[in-house]
N, C-alpha and C positions, 0 to 999 in steps of 0.2 A: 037778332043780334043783341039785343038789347038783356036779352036772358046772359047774355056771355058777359059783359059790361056793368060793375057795378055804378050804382047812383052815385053823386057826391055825397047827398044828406048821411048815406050810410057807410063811406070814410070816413065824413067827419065823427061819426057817433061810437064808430068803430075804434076810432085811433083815440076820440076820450075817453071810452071805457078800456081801451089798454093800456093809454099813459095814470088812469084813476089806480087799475089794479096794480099798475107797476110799481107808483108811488107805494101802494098801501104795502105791498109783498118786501118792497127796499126799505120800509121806515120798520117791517116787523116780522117780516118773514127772513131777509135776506143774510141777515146776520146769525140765527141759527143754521142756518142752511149751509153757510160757508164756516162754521165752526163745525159742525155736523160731518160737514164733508173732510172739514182740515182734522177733527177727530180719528172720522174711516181711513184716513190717506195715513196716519200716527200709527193708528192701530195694527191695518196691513202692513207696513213699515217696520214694525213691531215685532208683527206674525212672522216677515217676512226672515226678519235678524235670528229671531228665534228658532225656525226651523231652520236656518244657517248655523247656529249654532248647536242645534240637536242631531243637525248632519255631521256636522264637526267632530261632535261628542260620543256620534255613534261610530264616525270612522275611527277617533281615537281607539275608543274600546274595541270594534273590532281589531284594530293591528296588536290591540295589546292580550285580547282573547289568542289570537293567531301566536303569538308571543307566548301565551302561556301554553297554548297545548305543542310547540317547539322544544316547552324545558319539559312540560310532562314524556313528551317522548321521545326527550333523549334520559329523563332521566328511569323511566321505563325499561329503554335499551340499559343504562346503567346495570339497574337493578336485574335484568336475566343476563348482562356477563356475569355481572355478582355470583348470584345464582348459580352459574352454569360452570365456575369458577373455583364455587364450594364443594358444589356437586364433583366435580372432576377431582380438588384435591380427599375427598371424603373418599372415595373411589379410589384412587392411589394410596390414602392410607390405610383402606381396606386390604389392600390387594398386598401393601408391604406387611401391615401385620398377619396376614393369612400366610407369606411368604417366610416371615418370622417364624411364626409357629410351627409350619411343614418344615424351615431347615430343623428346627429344635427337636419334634416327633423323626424327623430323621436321626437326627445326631444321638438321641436317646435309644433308637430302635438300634443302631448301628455298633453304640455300647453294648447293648444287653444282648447282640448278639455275640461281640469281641465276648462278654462275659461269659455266654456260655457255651461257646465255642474252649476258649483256654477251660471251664470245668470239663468239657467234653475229653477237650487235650491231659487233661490231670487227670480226669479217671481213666482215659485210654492208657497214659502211661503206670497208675497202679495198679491198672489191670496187666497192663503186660509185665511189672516190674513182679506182681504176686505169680503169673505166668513162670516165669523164670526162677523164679525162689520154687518153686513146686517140682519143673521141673529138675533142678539141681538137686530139689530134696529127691527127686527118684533114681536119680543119676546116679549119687551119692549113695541111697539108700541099697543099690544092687551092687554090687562087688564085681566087678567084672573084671577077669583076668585079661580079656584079649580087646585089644585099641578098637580093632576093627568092629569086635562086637557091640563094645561101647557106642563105638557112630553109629552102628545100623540101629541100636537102639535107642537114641536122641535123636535121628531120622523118625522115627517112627512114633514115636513119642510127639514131635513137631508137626506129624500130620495127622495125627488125630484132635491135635487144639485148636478149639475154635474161636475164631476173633472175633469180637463184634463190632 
């Protein structure tokens, strides 16, 4: 039992070299140690506001990254209605001046045909107008006493011209 128990001699020798060390660590140790510590407790404090504030600064910037690629795409979207806008009127002015030009190559072809249709119509009729002069000059030119003979001969004369 005695092993379990300590002596007094060595409380007492015990308790003066812990109030000896305690004095010495309080008159020189203890005031760094609690500066030391009220420093780390500053610091962390510090760290702490800091990454509080870099949290802050990172959510700002995120909503305002978030923010920018919103205007980038709408303005994205702008820029292919733009686009698709030019495209579609470039397209329509294609297609009206392609539409121009075919009425024009119409309306030109449509002349030049009226033109040479009426010259077709003008030489058909001097052609039949010199027809008629020809045959009147043979009509003329034969003497003929009897009427009847006359028509069977301008008959006959009328079927051997050929028109063209």
């Amino acid at each position: 039992m005695e092993l379990l128990l300590p002596g007094l001699g060595l409380l007492f020798w015990t308790l003066i070299a812990f109030l000896a060390v305690f004095f010495i660590l309080k008159a020189f140790a203890w005031q760094p140690i609690l500066s030391s510590l009220k420093e780390r407790e500053t610091g962390i404090a510090d760290a702490i506001a800091s990454a509080d504030k870099v949290k802050a600064e990172m959510a700002a910037l995120k909503n305002e990254n978030e923010t920018l690629m919103a205007q980038a795409r709408e303005e994205r979207a702008q820029m292919i209605k733009e686009a698709k806008d030019t495209a579609d009127r470039m397209v329509a002015e294609a297609k009206d001046k392609a539409k121009s030009e075919y009425d024009r190559i119409l309306a030109d072809a449509q002349q030049a045909i009226t033109q040479q249709k009426n010259a077709a119509l003008t030489d058909v009729k001097n052609q039949v107008g010199a027809l008629v002069i020809e045959v009147a000059e043979k009509v003329l030119s034969r003497e003929l006493a009897n009427k009847t003979e006359q028509e069977n001969y301008i008959k006959s004369l009328a079927d051997t011209v050929k028109l063209n």
